[in-house]
VMD Tcl script that draws the C-alpha trace (Angstrom):
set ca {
  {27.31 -28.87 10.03}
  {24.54 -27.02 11.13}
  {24.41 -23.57 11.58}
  {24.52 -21.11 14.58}
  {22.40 -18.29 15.85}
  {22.64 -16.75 19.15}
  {19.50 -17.00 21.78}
  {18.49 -13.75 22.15}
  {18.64 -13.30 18.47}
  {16.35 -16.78 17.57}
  {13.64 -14.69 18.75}
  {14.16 -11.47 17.00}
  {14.53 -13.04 14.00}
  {11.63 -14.85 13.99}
  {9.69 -12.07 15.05}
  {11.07 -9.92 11.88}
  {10.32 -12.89 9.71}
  {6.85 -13.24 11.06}
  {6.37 -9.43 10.21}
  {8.08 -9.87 6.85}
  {5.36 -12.84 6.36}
  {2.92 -10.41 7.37}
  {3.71 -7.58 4.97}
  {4.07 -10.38 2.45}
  {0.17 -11.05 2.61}
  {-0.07 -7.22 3.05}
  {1.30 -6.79 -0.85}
  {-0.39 -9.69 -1.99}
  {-4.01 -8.12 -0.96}
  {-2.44 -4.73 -2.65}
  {-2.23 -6.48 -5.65}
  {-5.80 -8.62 -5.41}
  {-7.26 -5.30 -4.66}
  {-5.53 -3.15 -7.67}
  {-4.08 -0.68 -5.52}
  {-2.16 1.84 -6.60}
  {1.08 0.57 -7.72}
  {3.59 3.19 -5.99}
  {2.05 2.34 -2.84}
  {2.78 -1.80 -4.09}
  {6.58 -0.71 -4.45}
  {6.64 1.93 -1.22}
  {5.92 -1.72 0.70}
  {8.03 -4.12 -1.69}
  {10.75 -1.64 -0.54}
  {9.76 -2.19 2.96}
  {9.94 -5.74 2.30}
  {13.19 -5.91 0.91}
  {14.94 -3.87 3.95}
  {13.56 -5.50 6.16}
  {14.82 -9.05 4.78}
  {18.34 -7.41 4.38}
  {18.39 -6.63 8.14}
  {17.66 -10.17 8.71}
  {20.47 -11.68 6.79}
  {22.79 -8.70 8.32}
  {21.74 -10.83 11.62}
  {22.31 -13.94 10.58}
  {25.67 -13.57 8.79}
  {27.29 -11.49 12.09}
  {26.35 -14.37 13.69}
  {28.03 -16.46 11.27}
  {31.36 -14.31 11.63}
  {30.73 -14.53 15.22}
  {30.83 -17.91 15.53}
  {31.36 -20.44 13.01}
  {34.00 -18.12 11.04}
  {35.80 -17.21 14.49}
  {36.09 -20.75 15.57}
  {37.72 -22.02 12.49}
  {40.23 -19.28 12.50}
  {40.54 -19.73 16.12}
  {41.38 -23.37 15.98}
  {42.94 -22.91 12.45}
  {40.88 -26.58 11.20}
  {38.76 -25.33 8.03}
  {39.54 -21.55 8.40}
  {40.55 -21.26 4.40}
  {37.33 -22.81 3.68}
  {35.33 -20.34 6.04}
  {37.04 -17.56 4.62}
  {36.28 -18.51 1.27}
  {32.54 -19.08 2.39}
  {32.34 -16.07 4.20}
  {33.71 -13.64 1.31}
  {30.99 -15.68 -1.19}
  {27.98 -15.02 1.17}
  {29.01 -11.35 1.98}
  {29.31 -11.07 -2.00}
  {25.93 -12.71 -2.32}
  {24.59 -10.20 0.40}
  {26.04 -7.69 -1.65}
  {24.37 -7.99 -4.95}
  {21.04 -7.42 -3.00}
  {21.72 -3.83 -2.27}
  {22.84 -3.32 -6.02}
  {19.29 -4.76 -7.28}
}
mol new
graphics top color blue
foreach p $ca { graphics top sphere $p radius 0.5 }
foreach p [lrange $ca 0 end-1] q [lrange $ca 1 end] { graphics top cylinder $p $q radius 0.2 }
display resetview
């Protein structure tokens, strides 16, 4: 099965990724160049909020769809559950890091 994202958010997340590519090439000249490391970590930071807010986006639209369809038509809505609560767990652990 594949997976679901709403239109008008397609675009936005592929314009945050294309940023997030961006300031991946951005920390990777940092570090060719010897900058100065707290400045390295200020955009590593950056880096890593910015990929959270992308998966926020992708798993609402997860629960938006594919989780509220299975409990709507009740086929497979154990095994969403269960898939849900392991990628919100997953999703989790990033903020602990």
């Amino acid at each position: 099965m594949h997976g679901y994202i709403k239109a008008d958010h397609k675009d936005k997340l592929i314009n945050r990724l294309r940023r997030i590519e961006g300031q991946v090439r951005g920390v990777q000249g940092m570090v060719e160049r010897e900058e100065y490391c707290i400045d390295i970590l200020t955009q590593i930071s950056s880096l890593i909020a910015a990929s959270e807010k992308v998966a926020a986006m992708v798993l609402k639209d997860h629960m938006d769809h594919c989780v509220r369809e299975a409990v709507k038509d009740g086929e497979r809505a154990d095994e969403k559950m269960e898939e849900l609560t392991a990628a919100v767990e997953r999703f989790l652990k990033l903020d602990r890091r």
